[in-house]
Each structure stands twice: as C-alpha cells, then as structure tokens.
C-alpha positions, 0 to 999 in steps of 0.5 A: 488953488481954485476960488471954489476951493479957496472959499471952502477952506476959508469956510472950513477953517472958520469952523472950531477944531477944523483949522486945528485938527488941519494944522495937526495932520499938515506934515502928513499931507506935505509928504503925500503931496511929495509922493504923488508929485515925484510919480506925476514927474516920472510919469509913472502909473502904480502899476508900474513903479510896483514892479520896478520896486518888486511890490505890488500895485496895492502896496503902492496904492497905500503907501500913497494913500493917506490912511493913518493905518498904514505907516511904511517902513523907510525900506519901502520907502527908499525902493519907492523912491528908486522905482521913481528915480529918487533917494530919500533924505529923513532929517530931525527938524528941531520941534517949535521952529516956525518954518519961513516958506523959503525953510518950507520949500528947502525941506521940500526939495530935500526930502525927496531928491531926484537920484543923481543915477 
C-alpha cells in the first residue's frame, strides 16, 4: 500500500461512521479482490472469460463490479470460476469468531481454489 494511500485511509477512518460503514461492507471487497486477483493470474480479459463461461462481457463486468444491486447466483459463479481455471468453495464461518491473519489467508485461499483439471 502506497504512503499516499496509507494516509488517506488513517485520515478516512479517523472520521465517525467511516471505519464502521468499511468494516460493515469489508467481506464484500475481500471477495471482489479474490475475483479480480484469480482473472489478474489467469490473464484473462473479460471478454474472454465471457465467452469461456457462455455469458457475455457485461455480465462479467457486474459480477466483478462492487455494486450492491448485483448478487450473482452460485451458478454464475461456479462458471465464473471454471472460465478461470478454478472451483468454488462456500462455507458458513461461525459469526463473532474473530479471525487471526493466518484464518484470513486459509479462507483465502480456500474460497476460490485453483481447479485440480
């Protein structure tokens, strides 16, 4: 992380409601990350993981997109997924367990698993 950006988070979350309001939406942007980390890895433009999953590249674009209007099915998903060489893992996490950064990068990696194929 950039000092620039390092200095506008601690200035950010200095102000009321804001660390909250991150802290509250924090899952979803760990699962965007993942999303666009696996389609970093596999090199793949949109375009082209839409037409190895059968959808189109606006599809992709929402699926990858962080708008709360959009909630794919584990269907789309799971093709999403296989375009990129990857299955999909969903697990229940048991809520108020605090997770260690050791818990947060097995739930990483387990999440979004490179396929075996």
């Amino acid at each position: 992380m950039t000092s620039t950006l390092k200095r506008f988070k601690a200035r950010a979350f200095s102000r009321a409601g804001v660390k909250k309001a991150y802290d509250k939406i924090a899952d979803e942007f760990a699962f965007l990350d993942e999303v666009l980390t696996a389609r970093a890895e596999a090199g793949l433009t949109q375009a082209e993981v839409a037409a190895r999953a059968g959808t189109t590249q606006s599809a992709i674009a929402r699926l990858e997109s962080a708008q709360p209007t959009h909630s794919p099915s584990i269907a789309t998903l799971q093709r999403y997924a296989k375009a990129l060489g990857y299955t999909v893992e969903i697990r229940l996490v048991k809520s108020g367990r605090r997770r260690t950064a050791r818990a947060n990068g097995r739930a990483k990696k387990t999440a979004v698993r490179r396929s075996e194929v």
